[in-house]
Backbone bond lengths (Angstrom), bond angles and torsions (degrees), N, CA, C in turn:
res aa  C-N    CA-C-N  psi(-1)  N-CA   C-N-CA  omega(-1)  CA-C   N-CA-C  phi
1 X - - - 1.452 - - 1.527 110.94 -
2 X 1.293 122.68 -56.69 1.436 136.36 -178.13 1.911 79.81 -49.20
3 X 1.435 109.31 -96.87 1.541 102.09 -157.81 1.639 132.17 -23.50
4 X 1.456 99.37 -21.17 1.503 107.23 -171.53 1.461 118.71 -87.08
5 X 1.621 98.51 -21.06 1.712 101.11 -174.02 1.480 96.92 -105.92
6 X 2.008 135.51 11.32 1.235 120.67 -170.49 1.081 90.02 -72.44
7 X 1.467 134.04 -51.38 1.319 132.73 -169.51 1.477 127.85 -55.82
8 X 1.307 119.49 -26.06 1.514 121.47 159.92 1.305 131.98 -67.50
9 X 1.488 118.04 31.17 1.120 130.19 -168.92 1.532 95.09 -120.36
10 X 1.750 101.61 158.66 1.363 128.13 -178.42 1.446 115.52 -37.93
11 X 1.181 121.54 125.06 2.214 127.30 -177.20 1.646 77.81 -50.35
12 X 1.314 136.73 -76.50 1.621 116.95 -134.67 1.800 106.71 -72.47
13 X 1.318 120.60 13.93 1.114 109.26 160.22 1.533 108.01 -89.36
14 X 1.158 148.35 -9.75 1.588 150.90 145.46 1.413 118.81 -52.27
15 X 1.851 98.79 -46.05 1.783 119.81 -130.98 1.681 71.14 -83.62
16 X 1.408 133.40 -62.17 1.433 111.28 -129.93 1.404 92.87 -103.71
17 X 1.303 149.28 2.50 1.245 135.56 151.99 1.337 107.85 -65.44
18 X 1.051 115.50 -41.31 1.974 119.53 -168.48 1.566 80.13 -69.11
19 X 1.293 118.26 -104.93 1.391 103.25 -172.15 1.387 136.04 -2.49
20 X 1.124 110.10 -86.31 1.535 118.27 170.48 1.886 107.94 -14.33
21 X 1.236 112.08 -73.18 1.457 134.34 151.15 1.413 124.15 -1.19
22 X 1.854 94.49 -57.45 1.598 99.50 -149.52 1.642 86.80 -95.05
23 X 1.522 114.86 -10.07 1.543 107.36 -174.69 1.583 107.21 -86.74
24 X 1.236 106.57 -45.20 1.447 97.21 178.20 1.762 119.21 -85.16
25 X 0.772 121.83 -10.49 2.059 122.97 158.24 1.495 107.97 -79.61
26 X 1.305 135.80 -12.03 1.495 154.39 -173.36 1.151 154.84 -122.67
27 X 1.582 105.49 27.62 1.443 125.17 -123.92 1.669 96.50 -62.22
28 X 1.123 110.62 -39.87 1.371 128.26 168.93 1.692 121.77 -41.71
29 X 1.192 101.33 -11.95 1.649 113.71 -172.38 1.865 96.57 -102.41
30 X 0.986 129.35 8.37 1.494 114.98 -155.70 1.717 94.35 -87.74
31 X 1.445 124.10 -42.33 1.316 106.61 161.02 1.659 133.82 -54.49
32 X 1.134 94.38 -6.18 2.130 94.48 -172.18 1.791 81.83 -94.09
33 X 1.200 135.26 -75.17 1.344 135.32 178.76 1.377 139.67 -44.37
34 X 1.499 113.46 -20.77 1.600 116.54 168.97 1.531 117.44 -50.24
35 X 1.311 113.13 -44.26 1.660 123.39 -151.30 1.811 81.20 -56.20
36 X 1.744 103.81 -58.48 1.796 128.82 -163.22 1.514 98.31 -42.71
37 X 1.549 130.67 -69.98 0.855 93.01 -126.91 1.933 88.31 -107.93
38 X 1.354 108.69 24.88 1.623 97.40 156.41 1.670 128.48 -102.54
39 X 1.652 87.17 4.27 1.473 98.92 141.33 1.291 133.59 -87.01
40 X 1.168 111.96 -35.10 1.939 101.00 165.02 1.156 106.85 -62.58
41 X 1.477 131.80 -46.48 1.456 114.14 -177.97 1.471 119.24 -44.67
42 X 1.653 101.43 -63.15 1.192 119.99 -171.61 1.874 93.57 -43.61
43 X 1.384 121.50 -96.47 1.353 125.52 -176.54 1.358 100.11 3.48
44 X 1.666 110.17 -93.77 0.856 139.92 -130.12 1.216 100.24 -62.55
45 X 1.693 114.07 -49.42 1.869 99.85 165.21 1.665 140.03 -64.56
46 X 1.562 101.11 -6.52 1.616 104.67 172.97 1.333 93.85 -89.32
47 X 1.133 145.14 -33.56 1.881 140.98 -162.96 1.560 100.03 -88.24
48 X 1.504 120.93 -26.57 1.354 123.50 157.47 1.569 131.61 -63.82
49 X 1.483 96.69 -53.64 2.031 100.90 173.74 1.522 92.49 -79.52
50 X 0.970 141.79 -70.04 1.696 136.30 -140.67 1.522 113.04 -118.53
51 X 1.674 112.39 29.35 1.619 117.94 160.61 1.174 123.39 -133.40
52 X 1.851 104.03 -39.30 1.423 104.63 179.21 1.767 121.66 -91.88
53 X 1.206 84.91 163.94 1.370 90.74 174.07 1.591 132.37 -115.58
54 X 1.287 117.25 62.51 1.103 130.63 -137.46 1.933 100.28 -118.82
55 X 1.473 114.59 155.74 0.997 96.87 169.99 1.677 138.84 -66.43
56 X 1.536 154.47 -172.07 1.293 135.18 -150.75 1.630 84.27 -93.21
57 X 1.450 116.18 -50.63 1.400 113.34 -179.99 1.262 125.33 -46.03
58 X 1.240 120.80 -54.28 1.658 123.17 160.80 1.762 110.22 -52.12
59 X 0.697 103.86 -65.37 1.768 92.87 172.39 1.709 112.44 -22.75
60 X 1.576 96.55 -62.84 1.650 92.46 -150.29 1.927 100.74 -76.39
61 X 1.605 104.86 -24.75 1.533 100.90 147.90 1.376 125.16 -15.57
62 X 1.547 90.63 -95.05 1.407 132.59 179.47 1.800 102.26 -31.42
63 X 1.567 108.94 -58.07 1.570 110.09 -175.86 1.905 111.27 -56.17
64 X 1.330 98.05 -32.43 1.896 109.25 -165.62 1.303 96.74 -60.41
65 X 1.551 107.88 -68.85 1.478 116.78 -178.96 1.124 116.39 -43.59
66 X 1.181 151.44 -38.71 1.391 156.00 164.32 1.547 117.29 -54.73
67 X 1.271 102.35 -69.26 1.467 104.88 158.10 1.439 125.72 -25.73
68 X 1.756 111.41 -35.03 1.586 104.48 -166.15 1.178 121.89 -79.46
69 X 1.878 112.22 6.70 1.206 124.87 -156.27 1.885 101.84 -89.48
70 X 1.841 100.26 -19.63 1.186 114.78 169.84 1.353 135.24 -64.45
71 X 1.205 118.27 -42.96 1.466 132.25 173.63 1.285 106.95 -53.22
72 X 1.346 143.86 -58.78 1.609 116.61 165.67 1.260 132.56 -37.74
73 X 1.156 108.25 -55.44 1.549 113.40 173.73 1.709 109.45 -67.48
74 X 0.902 131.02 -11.13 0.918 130.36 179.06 1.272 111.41 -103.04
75 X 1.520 139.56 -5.38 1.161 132.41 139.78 1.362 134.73 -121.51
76 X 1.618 92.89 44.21 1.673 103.21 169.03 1.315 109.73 -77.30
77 X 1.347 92.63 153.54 1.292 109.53 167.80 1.783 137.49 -79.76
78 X 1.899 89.83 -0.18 1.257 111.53 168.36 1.542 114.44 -92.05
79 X 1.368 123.99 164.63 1.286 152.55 143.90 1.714 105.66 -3.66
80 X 1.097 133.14 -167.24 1.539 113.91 144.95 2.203 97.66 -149.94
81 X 1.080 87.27 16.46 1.520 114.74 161.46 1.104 126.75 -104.00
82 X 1.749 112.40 -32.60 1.603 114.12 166.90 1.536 103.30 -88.26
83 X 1.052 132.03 2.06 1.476 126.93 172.85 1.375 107.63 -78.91
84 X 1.292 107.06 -52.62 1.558 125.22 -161.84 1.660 107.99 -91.42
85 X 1.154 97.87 11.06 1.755 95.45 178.46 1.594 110.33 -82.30
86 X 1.631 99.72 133.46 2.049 83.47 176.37 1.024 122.79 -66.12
87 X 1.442 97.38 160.03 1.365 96.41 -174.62 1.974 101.14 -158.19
88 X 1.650 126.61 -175.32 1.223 97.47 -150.73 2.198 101.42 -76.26
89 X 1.760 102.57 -15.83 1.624 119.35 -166.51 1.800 94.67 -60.69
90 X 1.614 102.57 -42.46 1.278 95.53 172.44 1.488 137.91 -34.10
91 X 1.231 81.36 -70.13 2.335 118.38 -176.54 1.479 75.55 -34.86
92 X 1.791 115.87 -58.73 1.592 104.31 -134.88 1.198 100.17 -66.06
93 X 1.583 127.94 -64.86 1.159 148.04 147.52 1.750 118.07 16.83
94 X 1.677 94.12 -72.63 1.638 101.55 161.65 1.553 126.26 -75.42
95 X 1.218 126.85 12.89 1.597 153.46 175.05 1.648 100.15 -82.20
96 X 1.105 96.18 -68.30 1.456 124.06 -153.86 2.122 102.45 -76.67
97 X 1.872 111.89 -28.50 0.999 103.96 176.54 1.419 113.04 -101.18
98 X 1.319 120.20 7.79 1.506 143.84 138.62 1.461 118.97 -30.17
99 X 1.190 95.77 -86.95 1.259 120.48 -179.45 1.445 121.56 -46.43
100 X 1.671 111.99 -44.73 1.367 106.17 -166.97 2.000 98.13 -98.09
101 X 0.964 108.45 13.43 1.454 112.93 173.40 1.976 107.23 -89.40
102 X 1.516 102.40 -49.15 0.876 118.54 167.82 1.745 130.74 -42.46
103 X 1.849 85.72 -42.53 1.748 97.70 -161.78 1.452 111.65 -114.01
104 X 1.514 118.98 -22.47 1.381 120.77 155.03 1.576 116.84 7.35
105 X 1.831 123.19 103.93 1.406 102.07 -170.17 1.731 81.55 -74.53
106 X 1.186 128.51 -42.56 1.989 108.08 -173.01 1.322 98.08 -91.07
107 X 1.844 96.41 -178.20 1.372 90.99 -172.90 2.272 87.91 -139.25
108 X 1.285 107.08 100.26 1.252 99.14 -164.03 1.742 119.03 -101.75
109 X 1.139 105.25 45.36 1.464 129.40 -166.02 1.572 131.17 -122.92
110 X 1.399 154.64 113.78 1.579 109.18 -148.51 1.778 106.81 -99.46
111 X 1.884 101.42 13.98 1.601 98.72 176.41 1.365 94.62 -93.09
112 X 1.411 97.72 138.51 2.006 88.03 170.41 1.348 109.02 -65.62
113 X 1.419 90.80 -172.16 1.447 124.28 178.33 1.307 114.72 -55.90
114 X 1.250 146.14 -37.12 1.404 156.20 -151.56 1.368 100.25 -116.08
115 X 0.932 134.46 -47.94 1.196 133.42 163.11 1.464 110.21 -64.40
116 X 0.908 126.38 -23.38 1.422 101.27 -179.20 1.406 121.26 -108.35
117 X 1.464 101.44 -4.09 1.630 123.69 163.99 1.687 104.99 -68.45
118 X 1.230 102.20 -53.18 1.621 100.64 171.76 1.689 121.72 -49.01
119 X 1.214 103.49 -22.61 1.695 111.92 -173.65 1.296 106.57 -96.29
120 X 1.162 117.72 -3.06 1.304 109.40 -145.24 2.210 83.47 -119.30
121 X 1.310 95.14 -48.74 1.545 114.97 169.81 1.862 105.80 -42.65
122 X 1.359 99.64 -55.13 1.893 111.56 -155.77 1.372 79.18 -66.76
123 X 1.235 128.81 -76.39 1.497 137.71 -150.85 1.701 105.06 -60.32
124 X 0.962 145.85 -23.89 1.406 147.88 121.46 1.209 127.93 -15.69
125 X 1.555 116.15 -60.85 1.624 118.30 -176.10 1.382 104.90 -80.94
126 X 1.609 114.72 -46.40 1.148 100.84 -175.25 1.755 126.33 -66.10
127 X 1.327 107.82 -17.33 1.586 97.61 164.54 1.179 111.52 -84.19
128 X 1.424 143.80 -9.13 1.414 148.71 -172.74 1.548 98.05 -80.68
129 X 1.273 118.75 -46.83 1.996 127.52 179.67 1.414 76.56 -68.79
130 X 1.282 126.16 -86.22 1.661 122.25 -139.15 1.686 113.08 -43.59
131 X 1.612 94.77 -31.31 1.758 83.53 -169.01 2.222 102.81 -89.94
132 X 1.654 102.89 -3.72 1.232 109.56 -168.49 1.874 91.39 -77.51
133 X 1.234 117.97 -59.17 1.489 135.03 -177.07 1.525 100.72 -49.90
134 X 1.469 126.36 -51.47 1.426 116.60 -152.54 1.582 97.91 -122.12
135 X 1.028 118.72 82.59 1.177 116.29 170.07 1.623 134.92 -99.08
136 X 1.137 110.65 93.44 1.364 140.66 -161.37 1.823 107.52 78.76
């Protein structure tokens, strides 16, 4: 029973350890991963304050862990415009988090699907313009 429902649990309990992970064994990867994981933050803290219903302690959990996805990017030694600039790892990247938003056989979140494709879409383009417009 336990094994069957670990998997019905929230992507950023996967997303931000792997991440975290794939940035520092990868240093070279930090442009394919920026766009990703200030969308889990981002997400994950609006579906945290204004979806779930969780206790205050789990919240501010829930908010830390998310948050930690910041501190890399926040002390690169890159740009944070040349991180976030598109590029083709991006496209794929945003392909691929398309898809599994889309195709999810559960859905373990309490914003739907469409809505959170929309959040997930905006917060994408708009760092794709921001780093296209402001470059350095």
């Amino acid at each position: 029973m336990y094994m069957k429902n670990i998997f019905k649990t929230q992507l950023s309990w996967y997303l931000i350890p792997l991440l975290l992970v794939l940035w520092y064994v990868y240093p070279k990867s930090h442009i394919i991963f920026t766009n990703l994981m200030m969308c889990v933050v981002i997400i994950g803290l609006v579906e945290t304050l204004f979806f779930s219903s969780i206790s205050t302690i789990s919240k501010i959990l829930n908010i830390i862990g998310h948050l930690l996805l910041l501190l890399p990017i926040y002390f690169s030694p890159q740009n944070f415009n040349t991180l976030s600039a598109m590029n083709k790892w991006n496209v794929i990247i945003y392909i691929l988090g398309v898809l599994i938003i889309l195709y999810l056989p559960f859905w373990p979140y309490k914003m739907d699907r469409m809505r959170l494709l929309m959040l997930y879409s905006v917060i994408t383009l708009l760092m794709w313009v921001n780093a296209t417009i402001i470059k350095n």
